[in-house]
RONUZA-731160 format. One record per residue (C-alpha): residue in one letter; chain; z, x, y. Coordinates in steps of 0.25 Angstrom, whole numbers, plus 5000, padded with zeros to 4 digits. Layout:
REM residues N
pt residuo: A	cadena: A	Z: Z	X: X	Y: Y
...
REM end
This chain:
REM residues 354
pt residuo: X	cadena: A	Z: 5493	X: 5110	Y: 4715
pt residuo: X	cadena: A	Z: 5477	X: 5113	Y: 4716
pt residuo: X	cadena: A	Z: 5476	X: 5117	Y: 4703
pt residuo: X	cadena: A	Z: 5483	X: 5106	Y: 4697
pt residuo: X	cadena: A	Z: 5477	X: 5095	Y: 4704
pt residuo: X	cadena: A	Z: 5463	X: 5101	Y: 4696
pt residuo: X	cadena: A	Z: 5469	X: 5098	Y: 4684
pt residuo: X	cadena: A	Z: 5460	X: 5104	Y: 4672
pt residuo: X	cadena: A	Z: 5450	X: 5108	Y: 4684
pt residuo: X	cadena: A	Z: 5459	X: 5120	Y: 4687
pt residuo: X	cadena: A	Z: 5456	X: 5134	Y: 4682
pt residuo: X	cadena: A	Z: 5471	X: 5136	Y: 4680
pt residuo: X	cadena: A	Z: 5473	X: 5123	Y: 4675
pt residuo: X	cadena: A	Z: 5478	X: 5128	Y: 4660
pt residuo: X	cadena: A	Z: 5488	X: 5135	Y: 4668
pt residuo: X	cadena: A	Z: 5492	X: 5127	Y: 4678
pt residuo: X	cadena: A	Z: 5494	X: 5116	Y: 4665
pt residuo: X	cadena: A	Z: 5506	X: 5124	Y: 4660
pt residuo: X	cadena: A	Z: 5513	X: 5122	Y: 4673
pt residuo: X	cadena: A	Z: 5524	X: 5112	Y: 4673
pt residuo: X	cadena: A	Z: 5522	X: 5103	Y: 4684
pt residuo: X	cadena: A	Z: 5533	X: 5109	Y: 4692
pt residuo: X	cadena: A	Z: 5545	X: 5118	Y: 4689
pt residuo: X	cadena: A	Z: 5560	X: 5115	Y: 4690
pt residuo: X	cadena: A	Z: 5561	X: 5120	Y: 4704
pt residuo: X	cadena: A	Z: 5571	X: 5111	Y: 4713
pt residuo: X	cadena: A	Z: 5559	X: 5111	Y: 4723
pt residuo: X	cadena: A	Z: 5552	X: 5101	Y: 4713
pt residuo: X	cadena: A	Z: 5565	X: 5092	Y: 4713
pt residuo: X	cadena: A	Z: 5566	X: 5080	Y: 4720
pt residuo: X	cadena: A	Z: 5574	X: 5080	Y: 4734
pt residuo: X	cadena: A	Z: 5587	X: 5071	Y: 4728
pt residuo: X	cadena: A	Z: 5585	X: 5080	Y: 4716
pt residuo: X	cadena: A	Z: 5587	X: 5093	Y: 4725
pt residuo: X	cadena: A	Z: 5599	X: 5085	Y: 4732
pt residuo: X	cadena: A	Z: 5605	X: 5082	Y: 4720
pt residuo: X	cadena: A	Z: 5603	X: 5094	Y: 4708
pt residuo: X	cadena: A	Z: 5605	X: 5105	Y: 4718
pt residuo: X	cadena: A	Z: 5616	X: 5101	Y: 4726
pt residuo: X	cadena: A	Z: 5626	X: 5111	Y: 4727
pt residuo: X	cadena: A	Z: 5617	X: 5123	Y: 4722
pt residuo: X	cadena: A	Z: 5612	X: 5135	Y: 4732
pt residuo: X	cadena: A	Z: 5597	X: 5126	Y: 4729
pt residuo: X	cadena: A	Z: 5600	X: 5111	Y: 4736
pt residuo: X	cadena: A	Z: 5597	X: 5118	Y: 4749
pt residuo: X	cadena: A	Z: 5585	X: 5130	Y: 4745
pt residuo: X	cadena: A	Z: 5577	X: 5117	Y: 4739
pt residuo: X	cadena: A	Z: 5578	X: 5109	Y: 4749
pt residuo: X	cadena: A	Z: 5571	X: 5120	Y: 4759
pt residuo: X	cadena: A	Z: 5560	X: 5125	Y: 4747
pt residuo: X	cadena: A	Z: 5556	X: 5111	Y: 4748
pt residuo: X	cadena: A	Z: 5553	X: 5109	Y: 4763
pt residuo: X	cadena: A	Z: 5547	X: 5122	Y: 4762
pt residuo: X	cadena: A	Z: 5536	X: 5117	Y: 4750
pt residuo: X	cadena: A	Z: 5534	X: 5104	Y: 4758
pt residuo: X	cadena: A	Z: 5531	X: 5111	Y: 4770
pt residuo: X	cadena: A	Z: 5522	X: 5121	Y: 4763
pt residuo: X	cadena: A	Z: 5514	X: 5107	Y: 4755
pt residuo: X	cadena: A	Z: 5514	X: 5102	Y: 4769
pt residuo: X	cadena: A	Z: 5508	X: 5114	Y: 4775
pt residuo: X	cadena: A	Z: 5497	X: 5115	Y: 4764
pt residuo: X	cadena: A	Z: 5492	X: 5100	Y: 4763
pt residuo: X	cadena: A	Z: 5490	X: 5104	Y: 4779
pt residuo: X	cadena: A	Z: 5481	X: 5114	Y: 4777
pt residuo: X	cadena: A	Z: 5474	X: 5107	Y: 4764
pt residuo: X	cadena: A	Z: 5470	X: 5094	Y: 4772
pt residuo: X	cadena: A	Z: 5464	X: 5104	Y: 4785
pt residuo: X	cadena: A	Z: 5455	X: 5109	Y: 4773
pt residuo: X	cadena: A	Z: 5452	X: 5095	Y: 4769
pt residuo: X	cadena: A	Z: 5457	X: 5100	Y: 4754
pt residuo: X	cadena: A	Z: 5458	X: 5089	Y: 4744
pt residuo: X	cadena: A	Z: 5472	X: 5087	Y: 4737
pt residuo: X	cadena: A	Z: 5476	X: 5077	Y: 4729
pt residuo: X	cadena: A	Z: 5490	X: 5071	Y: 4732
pt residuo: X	cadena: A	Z: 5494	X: 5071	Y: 4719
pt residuo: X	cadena: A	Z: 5494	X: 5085	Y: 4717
pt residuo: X	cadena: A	Z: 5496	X: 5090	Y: 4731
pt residuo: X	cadena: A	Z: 5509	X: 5084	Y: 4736
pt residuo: X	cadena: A	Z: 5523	X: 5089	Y: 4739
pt residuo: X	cadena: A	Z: 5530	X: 5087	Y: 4725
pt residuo: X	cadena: A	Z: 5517	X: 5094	Y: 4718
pt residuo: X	cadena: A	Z: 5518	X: 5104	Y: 4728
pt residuo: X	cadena: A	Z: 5532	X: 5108	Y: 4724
pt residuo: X	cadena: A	Z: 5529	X: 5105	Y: 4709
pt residuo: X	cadena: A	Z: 5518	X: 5115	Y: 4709
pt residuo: X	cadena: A	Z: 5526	X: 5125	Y: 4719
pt residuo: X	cadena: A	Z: 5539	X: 5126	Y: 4708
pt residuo: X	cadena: A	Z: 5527	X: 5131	Y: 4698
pt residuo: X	cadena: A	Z: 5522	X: 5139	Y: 4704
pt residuo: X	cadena: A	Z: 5536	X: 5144	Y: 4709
pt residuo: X	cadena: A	Z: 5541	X: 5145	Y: 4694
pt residuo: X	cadena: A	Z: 5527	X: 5151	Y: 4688
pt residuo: X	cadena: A	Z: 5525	X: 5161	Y: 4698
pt residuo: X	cadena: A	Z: 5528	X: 5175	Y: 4692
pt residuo: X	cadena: A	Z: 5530	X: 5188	Y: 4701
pt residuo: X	cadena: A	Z: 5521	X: 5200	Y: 4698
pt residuo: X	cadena: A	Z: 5529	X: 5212	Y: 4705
pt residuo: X	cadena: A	Z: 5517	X: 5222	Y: 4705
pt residuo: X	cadena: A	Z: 5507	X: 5212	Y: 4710
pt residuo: X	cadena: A	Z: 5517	X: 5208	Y: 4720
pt residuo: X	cadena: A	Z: 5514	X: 5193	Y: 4716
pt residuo: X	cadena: A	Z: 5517	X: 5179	Y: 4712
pt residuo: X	cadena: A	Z: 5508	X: 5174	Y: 4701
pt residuo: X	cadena: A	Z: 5506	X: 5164	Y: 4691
pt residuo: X	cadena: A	Z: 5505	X: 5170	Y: 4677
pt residuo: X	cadena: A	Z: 5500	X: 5162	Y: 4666
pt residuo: X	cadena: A	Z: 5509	X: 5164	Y: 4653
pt residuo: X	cadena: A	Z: 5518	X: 5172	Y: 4661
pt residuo: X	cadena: A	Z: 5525	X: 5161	Y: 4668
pt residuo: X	cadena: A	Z: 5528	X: 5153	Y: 4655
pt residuo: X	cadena: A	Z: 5539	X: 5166	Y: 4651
pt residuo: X	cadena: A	Z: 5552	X: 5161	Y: 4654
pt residuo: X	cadena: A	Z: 5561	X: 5170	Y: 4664
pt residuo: X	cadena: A	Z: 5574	X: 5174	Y: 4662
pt residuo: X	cadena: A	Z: 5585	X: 5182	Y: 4671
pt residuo: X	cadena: A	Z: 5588	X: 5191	Y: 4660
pt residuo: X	cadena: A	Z: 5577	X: 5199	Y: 4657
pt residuo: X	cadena: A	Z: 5569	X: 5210	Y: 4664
pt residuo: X	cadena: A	Z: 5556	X: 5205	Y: 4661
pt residuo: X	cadena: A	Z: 5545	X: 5203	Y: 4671
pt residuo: X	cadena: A	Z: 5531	X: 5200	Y: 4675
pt residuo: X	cadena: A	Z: 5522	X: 5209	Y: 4681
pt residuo: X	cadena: A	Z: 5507	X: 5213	Y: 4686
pt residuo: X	cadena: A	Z: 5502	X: 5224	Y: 4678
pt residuo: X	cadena: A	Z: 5490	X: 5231	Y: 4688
pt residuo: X	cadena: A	Z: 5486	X: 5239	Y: 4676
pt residuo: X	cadena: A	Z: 5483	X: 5227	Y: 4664
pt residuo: X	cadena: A	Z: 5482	X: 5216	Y: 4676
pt residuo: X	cadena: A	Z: 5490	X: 5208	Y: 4671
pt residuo: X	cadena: A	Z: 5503	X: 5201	Y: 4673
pt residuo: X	cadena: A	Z: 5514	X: 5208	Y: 4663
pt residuo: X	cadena: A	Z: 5528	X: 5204	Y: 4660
pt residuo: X	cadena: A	Z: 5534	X: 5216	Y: 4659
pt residuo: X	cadena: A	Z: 5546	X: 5217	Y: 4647
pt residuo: X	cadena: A	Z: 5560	X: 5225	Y: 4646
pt residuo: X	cadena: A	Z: 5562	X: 5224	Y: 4631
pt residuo: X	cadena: A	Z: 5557	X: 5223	Y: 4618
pt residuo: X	cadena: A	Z: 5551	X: 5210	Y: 4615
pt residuo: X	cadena: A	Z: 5547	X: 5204	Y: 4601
pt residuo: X	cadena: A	Z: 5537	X: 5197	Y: 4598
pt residuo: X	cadena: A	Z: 5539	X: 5182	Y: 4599
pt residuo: X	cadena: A	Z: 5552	X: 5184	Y: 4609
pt residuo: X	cadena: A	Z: 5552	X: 5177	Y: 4622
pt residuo: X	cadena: A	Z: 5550	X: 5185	Y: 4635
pt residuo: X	cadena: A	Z: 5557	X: 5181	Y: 4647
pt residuo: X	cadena: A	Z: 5553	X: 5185	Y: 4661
pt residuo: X	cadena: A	Z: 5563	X: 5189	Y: 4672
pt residuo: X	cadena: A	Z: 5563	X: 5180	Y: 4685
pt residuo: X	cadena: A	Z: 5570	X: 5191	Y: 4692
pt residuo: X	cadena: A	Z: 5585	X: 5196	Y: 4695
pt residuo: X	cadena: A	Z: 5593	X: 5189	Y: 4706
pt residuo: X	cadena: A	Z: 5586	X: 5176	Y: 4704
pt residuo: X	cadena: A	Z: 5599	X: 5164	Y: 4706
pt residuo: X	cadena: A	Z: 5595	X: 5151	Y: 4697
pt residuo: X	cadena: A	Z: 5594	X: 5143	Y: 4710
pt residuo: X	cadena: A	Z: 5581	X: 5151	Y: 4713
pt residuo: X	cadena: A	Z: 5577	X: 5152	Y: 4698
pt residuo: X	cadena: A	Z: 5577	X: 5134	Y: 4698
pt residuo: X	cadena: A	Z: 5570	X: 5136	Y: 4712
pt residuo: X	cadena: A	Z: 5558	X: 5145	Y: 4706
pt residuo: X	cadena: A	Z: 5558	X: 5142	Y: 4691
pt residuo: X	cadena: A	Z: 5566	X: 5129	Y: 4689
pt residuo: X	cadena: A	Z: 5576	X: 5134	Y: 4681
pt residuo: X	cadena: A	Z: 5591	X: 5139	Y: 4681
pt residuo: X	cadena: A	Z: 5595	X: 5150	Y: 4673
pt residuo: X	cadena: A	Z: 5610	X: 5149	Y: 4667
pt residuo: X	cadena: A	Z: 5611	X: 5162	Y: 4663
pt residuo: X	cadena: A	Z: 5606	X: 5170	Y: 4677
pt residuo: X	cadena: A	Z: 5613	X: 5181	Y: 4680
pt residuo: X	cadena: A	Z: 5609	X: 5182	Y: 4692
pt residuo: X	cadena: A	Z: 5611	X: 5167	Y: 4697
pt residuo: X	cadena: A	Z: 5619	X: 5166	Y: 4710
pt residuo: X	cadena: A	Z: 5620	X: 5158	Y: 4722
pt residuo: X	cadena: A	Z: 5621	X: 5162	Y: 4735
pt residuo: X	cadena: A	Z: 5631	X: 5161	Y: 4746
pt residuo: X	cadena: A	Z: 5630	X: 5161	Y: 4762
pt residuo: X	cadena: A	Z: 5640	X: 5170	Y: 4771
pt residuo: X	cadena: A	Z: 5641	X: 5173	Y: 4784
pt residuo: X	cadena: A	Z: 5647	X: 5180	Y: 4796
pt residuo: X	cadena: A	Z: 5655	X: 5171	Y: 4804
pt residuo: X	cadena: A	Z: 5646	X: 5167	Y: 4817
pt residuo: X	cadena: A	Z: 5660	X: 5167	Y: 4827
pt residuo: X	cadena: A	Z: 5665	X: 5179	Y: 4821
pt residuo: X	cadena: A	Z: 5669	X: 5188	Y: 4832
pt residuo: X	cadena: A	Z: 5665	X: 5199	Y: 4822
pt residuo: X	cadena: A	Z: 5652	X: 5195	Y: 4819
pt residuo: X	cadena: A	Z: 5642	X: 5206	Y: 4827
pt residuo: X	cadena: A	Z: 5651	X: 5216	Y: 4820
pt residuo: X	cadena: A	Z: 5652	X: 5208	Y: 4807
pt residuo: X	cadena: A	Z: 5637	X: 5208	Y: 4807
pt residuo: X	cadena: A	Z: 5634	X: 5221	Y: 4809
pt residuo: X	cadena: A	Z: 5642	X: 5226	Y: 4797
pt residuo: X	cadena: A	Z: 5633	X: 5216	Y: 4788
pt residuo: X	cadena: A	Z: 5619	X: 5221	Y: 4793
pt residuo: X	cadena: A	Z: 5624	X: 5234	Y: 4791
pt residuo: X	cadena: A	Z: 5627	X: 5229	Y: 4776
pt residuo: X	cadena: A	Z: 5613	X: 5222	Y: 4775
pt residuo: X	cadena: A	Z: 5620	X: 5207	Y: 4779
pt residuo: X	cadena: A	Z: 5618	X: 5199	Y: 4786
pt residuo: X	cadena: A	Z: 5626	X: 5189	Y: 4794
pt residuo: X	cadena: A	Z: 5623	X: 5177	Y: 4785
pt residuo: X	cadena: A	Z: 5622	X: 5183	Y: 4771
pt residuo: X	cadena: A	Z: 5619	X: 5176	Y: 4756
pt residuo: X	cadena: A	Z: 5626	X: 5182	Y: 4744
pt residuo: X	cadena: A	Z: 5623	X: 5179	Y: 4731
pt residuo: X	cadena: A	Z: 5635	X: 5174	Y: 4721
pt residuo: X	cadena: A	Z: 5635	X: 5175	Y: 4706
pt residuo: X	cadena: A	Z: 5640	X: 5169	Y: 4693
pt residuo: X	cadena: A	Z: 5647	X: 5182	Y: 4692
pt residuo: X	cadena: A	Z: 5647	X: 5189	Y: 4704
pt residuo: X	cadena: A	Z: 5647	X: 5188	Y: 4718
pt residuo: X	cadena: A	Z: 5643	X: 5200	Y: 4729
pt residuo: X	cadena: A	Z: 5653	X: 5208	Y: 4734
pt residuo: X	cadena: A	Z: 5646	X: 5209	Y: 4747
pt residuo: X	cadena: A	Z: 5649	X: 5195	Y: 4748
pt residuo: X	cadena: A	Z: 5663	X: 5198	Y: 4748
pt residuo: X	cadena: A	Z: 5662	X: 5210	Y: 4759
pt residuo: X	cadena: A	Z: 5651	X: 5200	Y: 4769
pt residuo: X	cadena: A	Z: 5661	X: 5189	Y: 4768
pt residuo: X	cadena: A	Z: 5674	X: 5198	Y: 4771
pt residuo: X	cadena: A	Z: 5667	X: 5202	Y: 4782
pt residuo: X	cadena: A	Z: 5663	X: 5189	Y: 4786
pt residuo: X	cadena: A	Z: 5677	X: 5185	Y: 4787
pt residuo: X	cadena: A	Z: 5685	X: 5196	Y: 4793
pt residuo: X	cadena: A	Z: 5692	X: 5197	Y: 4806
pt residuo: X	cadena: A	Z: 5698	X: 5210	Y: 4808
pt residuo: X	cadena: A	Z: 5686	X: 5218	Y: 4815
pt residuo: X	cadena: A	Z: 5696	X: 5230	Y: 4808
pt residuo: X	cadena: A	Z: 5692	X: 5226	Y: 4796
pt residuo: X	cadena: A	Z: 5677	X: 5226	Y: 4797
pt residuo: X	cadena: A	Z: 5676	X: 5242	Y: 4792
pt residuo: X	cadena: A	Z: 5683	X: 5237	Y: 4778
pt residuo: X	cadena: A	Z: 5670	X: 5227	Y: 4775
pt residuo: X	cadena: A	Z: 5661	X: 5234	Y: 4765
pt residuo: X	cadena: A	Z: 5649	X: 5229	Y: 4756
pt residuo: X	cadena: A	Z: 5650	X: 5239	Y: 4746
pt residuo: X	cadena: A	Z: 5663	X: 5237	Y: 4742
pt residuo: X	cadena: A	Z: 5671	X: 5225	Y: 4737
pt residuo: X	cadena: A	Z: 5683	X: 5229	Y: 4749
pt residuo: X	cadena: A	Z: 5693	X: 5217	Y: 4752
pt residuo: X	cadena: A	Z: 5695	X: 5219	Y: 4768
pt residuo: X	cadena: A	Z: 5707	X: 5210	Y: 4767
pt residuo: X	cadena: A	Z: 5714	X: 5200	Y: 4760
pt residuo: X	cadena: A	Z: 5714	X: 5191	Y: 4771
pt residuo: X	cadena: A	Z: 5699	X: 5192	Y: 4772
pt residuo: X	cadena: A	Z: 5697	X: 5193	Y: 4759
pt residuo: X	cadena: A	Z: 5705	X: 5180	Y: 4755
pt residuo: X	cadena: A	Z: 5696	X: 5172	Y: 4766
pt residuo: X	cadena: A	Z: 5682	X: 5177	Y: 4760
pt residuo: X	cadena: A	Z: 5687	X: 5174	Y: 4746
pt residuo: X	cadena: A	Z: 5692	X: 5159	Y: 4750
pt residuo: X	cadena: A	Z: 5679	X: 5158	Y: 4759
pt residuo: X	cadena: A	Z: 5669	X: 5161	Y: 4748
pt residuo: X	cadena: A	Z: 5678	X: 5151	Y: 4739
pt residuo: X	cadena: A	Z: 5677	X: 5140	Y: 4746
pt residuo: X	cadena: A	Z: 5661	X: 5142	Y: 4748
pt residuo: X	cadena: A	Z: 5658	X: 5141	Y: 4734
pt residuo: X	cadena: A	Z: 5669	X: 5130	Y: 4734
pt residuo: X	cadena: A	Z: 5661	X: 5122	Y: 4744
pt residuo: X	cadena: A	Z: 5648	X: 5125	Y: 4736
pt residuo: X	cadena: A	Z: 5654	X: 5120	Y: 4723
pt residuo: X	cadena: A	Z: 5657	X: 5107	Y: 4729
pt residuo: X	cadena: A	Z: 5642	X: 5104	Y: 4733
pt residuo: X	cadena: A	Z: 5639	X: 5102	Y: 4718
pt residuo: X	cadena: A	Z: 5640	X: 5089	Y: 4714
pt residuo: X	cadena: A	Z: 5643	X: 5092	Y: 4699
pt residuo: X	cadena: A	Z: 5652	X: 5102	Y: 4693
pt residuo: X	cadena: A	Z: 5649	X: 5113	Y: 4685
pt residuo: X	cadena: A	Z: 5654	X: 5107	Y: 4672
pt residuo: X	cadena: A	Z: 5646	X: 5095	Y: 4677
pt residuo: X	cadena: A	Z: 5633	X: 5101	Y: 4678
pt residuo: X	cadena: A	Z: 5636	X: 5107	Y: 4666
pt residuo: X	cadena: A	Z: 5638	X: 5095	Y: 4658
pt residuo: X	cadena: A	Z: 5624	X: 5091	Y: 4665
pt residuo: X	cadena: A	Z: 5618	X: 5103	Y: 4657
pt residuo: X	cadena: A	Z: 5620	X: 5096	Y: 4645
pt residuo: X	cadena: A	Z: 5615	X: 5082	Y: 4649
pt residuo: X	cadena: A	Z: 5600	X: 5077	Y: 4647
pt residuo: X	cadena: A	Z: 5596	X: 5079	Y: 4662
pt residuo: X	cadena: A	Z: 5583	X: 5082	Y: 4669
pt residuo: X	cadena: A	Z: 5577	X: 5096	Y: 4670
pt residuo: X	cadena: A	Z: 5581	X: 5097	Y: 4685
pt residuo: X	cadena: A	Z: 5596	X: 5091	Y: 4683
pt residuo: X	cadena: A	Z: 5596	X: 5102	Y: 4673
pt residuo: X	cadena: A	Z: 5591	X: 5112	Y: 4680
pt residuo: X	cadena: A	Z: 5600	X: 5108	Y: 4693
pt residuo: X	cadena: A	Z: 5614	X: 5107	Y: 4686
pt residuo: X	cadena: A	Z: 5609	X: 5123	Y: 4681
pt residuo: X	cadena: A	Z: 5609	X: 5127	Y: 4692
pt residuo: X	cadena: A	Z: 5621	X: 5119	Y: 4699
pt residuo: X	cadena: A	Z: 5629	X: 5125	Y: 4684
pt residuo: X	cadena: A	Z: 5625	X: 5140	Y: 4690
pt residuo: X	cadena: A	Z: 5629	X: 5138	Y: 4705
pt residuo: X	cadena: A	Z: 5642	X: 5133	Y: 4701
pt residuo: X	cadena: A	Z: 5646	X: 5144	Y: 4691
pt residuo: X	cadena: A	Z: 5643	X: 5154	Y: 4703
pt residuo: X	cadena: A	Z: 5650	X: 5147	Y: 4712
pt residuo: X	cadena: A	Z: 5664	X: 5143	Y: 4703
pt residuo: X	cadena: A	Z: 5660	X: 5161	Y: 4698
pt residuo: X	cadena: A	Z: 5661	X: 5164	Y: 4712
pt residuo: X	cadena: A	Z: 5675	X: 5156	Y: 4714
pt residuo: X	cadena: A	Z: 5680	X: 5162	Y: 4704
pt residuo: X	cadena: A	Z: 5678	X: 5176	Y: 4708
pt residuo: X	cadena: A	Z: 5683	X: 5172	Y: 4722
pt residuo: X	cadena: A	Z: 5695	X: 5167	Y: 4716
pt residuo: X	cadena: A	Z: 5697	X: 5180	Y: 4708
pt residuo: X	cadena: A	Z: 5697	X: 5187	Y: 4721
pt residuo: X	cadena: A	Z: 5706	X: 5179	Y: 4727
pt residuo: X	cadena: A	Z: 5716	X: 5178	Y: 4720
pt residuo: X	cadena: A	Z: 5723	X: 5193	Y: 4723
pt residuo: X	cadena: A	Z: 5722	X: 5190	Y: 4737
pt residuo: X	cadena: A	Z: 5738	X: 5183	Y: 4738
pt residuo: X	cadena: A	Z: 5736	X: 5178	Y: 4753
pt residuo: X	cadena: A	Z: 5729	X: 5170	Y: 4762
pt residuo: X	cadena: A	Z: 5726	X: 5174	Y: 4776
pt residuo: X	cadena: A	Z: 5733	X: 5169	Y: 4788
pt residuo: X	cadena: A	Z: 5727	X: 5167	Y: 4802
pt residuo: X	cadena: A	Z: 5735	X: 5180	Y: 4804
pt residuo: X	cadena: A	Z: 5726	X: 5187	Y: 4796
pt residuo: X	cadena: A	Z: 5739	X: 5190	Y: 4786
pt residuo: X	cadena: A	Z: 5739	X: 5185	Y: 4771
pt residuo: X	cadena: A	Z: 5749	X: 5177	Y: 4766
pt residuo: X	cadena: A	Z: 5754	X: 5172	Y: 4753
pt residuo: X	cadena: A	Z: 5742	X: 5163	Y: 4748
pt residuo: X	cadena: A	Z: 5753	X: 5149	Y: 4742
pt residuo: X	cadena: A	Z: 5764	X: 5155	Y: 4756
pt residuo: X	cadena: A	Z: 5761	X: 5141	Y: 4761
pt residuo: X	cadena: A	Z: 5764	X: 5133	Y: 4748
pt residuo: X	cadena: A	Z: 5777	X: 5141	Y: 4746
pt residuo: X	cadena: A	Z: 5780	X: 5137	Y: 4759
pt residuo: X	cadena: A	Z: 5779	X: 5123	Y: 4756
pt residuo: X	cadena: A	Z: 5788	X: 5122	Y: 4745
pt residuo: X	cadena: A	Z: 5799	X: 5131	Y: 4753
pt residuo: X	cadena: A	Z: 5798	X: 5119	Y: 4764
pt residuo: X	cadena: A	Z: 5800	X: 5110	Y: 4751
pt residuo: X	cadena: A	Z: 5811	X: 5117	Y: 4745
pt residuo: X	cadena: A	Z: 5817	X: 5118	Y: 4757
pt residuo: X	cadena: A	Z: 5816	X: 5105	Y: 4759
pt residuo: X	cadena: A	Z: 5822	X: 5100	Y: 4745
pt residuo: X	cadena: A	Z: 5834	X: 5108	Y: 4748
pt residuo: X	cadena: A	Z: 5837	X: 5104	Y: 4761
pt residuo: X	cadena: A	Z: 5848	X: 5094	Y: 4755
pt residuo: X	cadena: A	Z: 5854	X: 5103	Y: 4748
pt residuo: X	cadena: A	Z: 5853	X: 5113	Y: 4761
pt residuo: X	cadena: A	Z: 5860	X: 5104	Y: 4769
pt residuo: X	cadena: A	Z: 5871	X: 5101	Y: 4758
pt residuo: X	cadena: A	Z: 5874	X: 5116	Y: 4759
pt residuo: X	cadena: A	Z: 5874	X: 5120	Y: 4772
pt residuo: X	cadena: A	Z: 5884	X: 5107	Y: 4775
pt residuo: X	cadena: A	Z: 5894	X: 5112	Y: 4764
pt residuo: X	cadena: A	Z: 5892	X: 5124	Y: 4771
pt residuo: X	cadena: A	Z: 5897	X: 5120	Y: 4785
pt residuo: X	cadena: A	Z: 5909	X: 5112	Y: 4777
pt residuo: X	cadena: A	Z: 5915	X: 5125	Y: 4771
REM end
């Protein structure tokens, strides 16, 4: 923000003049844009915090800038210019492992990154320089990309860079479980999951594809009864304690991502279709990232679905299983039975004749 306010006076003003003047990062959105693009996503509620930290830390360092009577021009120190120059900074900064840094590197920051690929940057001690540091045979005139790390979701990728990537393999959202507070069972419950490195409130991540099995094993836990039980749960296996217990897991875990599919506003062929409309650049950017949740979440559903479908009861308050449409075949025996009441009493009166 010093910098630019010199203008051309700055010694770093060739570089600071390829900056754009702020990067695609929700934080630089304004408040009903927040409210309105990422409803529904894993980021309405994370922006909304980065936010009231960034303020906070403006507020903090206007404080201490007036004390030491410094001058600053309110057109380039304010909130807004703040959060502008903060997603620069945030989408620039490269990590150099060896030098255990965050830097800006000139040239550097303009290689775009990609998901797919091993190449990195780096500080070589030796030539003192920054080195990006290749995997393969390049030829001349082929674009290099830069890696921006495994494990990184697309809501942290439009967080720090200001953009979604469709093809992440790694994107995933998480989900919050935890151990029942009124559980009778919860000291004992607790004590198994530290000793699996869990904790009582726990974050798992869900993927397009695939879903931790130790999702599965915390949640069986979560939910079981029988204290006879307990010696079944395990975190290295994939071992169904139940088909009780298992048939509430899978239907709990189902209705979540149910209920998180219904904060979106728009469906996924809806934000699709948006895809292909002239929009902004953040209407854009938002309806990527509200396409990918959605795919994990209906993924997820689907492999729930998968899963439950051998189990052919539902539990009882018993603890028992019974037949899953019992209750329906019910009904229509009280109908049929009904329909051939006439006929029933016709009988049993021809009956009593003879």
């Amino acid at each position: 923000m010093h910098e630019r306010s010199l203008g051309e006076k700055s010694l770093w003003y060739p570089y600071i003049k390829t900056f754009p003047s702020a990067s695609l990062s929700p934080i630089t959105w304004s408040k009903s844009e927040q409210e309105t693009l990422l409803k529904g996503t894993s980021l309405e509620e994370v922006v909304k915090q980065r936010c009231l930290f960034l303020d906070e830390e403006f507020d903090n360092i206007m404080e201490i800038s007036i004390s030491k009577s410094l001058d600053l021009p309110q057109g380039y120190f304010n909130k807004d210019a703040f959060r502008n120059a903060f997603s620069v900074i945030l989408s620039r900064a490269i990590y150099l492992p060896s030098a255990k840094l965050y830097a800006l590197v000139p040239i550097g920051d303009a290689v775009n990154l990609n998901g797919n690929c091993q190449e990195s940057f780096d500080y070589d001690w030796e030539a003192q320089s920054v080195v990006l540091r290749l995997y393969k045979k390049c030829k001349q005139g082929e674009e290099v990309f830069a890696s921006y790390g495994k494990n990184c979701p697309n809501f942290d990728l439009l967080m720090r860079y200001g953009f979604v990537d469709e093809n992440n393999d790694d994107d995933f959202i998480e989900i919050e479980v935890g151990l029942v507070k009124s559980d009778p069972l919860r000291k004992l419950k607790s004590q198994i999951l530290q000793a699996a490195n869990f904790q009582d409130e726990q974050s798992f991540p869900l993927y397009n594809d695939r879903f931790p099995l130790q999702l599965l094993s915390y949640m069986r836990l979560a939910r079981l009864q029988d204290p006879a039980l307990l010696a079944k749960i395990t975190f290295e296996k994939d071992v169904i304690v139940n088909e009780a217990n298992e048939y509430e897991v899978l239907t709990l875990l189902l209705s979540d991502c149910r209920n998180r599919l219904s904060n979106f506003e728009q469906s996924s062929d809806e934000n699709l279709q948006l895809l292909n409309k002239d929009t902004s650049s953040r209407e854009r950017v938002a309806a990527k990232l509200r396409v990918c949740q959605q795919k994990i979440l209906n993924s997820t559903m689907t492999a729930l679905r998968n899963r439950l479908s051998p189990i052919r009861g539902i539990p009882t308050k018993g603890g028992g299983m019974k037949e899953r449409h019992s209750d329906i075949k019910e009904m229509f025996g009280v109908i049929e039975q009904v329909a051939s009441a006439p006929q029933k009493f016709i009988s049993d009166i021809m009956k009593s004749k003879q």
